[in-house]
C-alpha positions as CSV (number, residue, x, y, z in Angstrom):
1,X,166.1,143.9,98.4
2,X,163.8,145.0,101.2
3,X,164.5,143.8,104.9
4,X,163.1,140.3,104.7
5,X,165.4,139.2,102.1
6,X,162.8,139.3,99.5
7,X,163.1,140.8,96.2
8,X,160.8,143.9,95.4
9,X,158.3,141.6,93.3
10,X,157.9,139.5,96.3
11,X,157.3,142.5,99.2
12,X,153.9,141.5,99.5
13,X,153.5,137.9,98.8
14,X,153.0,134.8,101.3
15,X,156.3,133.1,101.3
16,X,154.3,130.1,99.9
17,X,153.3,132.0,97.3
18,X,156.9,133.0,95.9
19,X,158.0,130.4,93.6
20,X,161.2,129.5,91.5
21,X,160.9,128.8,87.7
22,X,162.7,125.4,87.5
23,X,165.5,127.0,85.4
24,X,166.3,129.5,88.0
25,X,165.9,132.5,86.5
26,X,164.2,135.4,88.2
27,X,160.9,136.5,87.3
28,X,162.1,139.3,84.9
29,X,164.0,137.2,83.2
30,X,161.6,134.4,82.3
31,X,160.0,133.7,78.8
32,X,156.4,135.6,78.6
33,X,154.6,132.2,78.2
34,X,155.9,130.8,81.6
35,X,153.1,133.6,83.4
36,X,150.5,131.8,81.1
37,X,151.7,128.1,81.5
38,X,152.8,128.0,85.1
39,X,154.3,124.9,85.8
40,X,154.5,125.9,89.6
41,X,152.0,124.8,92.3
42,X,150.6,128.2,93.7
43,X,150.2,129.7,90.5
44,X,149.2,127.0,89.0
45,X,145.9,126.7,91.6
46,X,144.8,129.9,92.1
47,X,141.8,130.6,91.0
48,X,140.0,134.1,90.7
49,X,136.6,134.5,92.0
50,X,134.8,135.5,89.0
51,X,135.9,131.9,87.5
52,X,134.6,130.3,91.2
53,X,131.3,132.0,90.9
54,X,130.9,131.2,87.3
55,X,131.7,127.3,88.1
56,X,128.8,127.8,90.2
57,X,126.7,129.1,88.1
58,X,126.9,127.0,85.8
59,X,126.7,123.8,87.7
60,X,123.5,125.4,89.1
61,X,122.1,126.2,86.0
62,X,122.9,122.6,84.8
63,X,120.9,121.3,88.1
64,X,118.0,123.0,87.3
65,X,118.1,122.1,83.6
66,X,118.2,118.5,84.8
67,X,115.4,119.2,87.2
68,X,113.3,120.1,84.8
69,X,114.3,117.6,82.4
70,X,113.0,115.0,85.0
71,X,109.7,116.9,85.6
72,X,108.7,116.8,82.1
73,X,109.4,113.3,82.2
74,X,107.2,113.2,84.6
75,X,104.1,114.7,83.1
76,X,104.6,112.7,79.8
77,X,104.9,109.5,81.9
78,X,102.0,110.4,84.2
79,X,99.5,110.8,80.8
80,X,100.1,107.5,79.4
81,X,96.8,106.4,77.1
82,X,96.2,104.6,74.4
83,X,94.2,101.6,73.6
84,X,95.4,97.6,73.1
85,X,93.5,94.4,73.3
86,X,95.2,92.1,76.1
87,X,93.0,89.2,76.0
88,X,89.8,87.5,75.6
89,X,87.8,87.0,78.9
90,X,87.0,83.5,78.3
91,X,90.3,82.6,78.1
92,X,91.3,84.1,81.0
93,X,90.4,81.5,84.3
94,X,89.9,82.9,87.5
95,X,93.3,82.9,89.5
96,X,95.3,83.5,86.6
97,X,97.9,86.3,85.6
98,X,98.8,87.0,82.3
99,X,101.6,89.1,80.9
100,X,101.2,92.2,78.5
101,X,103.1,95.4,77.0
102,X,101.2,98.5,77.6
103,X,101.3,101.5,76.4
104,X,104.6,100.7,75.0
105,X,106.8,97.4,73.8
106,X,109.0,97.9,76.4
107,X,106.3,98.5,79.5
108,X,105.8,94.9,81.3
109,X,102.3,94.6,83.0
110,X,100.3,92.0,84.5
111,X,96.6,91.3,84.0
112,X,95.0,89.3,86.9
113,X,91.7,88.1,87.4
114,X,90.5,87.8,90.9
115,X,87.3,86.5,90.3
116,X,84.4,86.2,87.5
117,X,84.2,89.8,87.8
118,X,86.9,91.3,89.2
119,X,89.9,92.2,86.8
120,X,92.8,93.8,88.0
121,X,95.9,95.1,86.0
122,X,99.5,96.3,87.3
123,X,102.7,97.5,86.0
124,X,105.8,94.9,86.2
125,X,107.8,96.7,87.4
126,X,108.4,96.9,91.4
127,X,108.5,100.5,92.4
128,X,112.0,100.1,94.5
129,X,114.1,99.0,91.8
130,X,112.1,98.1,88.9
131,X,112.8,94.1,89.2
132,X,109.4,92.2,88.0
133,X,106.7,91.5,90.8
134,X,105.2,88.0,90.8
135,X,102.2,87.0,91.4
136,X,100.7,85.0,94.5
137,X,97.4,85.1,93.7
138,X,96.4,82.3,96.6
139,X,98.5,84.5,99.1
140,X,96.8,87.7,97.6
141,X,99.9,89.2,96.9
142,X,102.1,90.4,94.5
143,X,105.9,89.6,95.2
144,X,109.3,91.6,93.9
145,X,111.9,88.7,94.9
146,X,114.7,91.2,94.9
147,X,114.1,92.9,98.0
148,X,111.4,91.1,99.3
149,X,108.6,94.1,98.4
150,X,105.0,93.2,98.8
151,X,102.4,94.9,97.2
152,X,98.7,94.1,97.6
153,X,97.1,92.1,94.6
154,X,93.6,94.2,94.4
155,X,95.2,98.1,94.6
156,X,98.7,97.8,93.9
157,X,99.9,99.0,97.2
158,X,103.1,98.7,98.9
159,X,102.5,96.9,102.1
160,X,105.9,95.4,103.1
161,X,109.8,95.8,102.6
162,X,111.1,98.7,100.5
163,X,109.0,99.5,97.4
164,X,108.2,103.6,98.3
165,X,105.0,103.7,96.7
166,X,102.0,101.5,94.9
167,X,102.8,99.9,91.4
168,X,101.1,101.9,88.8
169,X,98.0,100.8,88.0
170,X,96.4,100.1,84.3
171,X,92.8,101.1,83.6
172,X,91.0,98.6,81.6
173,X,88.0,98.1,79.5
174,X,85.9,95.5,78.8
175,X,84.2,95.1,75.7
176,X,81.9,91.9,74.8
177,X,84.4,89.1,75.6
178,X,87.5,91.2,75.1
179,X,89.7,92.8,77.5
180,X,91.8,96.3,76.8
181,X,93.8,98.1,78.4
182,X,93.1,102.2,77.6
183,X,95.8,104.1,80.5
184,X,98.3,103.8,83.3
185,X,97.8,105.8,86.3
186,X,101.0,106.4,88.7
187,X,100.3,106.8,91.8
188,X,102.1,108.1,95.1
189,X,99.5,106.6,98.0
């Protein structure tokens, strides 16, 4: 034993770092799977820095996996075409809204016409928290109820409460008496 009471395995170890098997035993004497199954604290926790920096790596490399997995959603999102009949013009009155899908099933949109020759078409969905925006055509607005967002009923901008940016808007073709939609346009201003 060396001066500080400690056996030779232990000269130049923390005394937080010397443990005791739970049978007792010294070191020496333990079973070889006790130094790969440590049931102690401080062996138990330490870990090497080649195993930290790898945990980082990793989880960076997962970051900018996801990253990119959200940019290319991005692009496919932003080039959204495609060509359906909403309605007919005549049976659309001034002041009215109606409700379609476009470009997919899923994709809630609103068709407004303003006046006998103004047609305007929105997505649904508020750009805070995707609730559905309402429309107030007499107030020249359209509403999201959940937060109180306001977005303005001939461009789609956000001009009160919390929505970050306008509602995307949908182009739309007129053709004879029919109405179609043909491609949504995000926008960030």
């Amino acid at each position: 034993m060396s001066e500080s009471g400690r056996g030779r395995d232990d000269a130049g170890r923390d005394p937080e770092d010397v443990t005791i098997a739970p049978d007792g035993r010294p070191d020496a004497l333990q079973p070889d799977w006790r130094g790969d199954f440590p049931v102690d604290w401080p062996r138990d926790q330490h870990v090497a820095r080649r195993d930290f920096a790898k945990f980082l790596v990793l989880t960076s490399g997962a970051f900018v996996v996801g990253q990119g997995w959200i940019a290319a959603q991005h692009l496919v999102r932003k080039k959204r075409t495609g060509r359906a009949k909403i309605a007919a013009l005549s049976e659309l009155p001034i002041g009215e809204a109606r409700m379609f899908a476009f470009p997919e099933p899923a994709d809630a949109c609103l068709l407004i016409r303003l006046a006998e020759d103004e047609l305007v078409a929105f997505s649904q969905k508020c750009t805070h928290l995707s609730c559905a925006v309402v429309p107030r055509v007499s107030e020249g607005v359209l509403h999201c109820p959940c937060h109180e967002g306001y977005f303005d009923i001939r461009t789609g901008v956000n001009i009160a409460g919390p929505p970050p940016r306008p509602l995307p808007s949908v182009e739309l073709a007129i053709e004879g008496d029919e109405i179609y939609a043909v491609a949504v346009h995000e926008r960030t201003r």
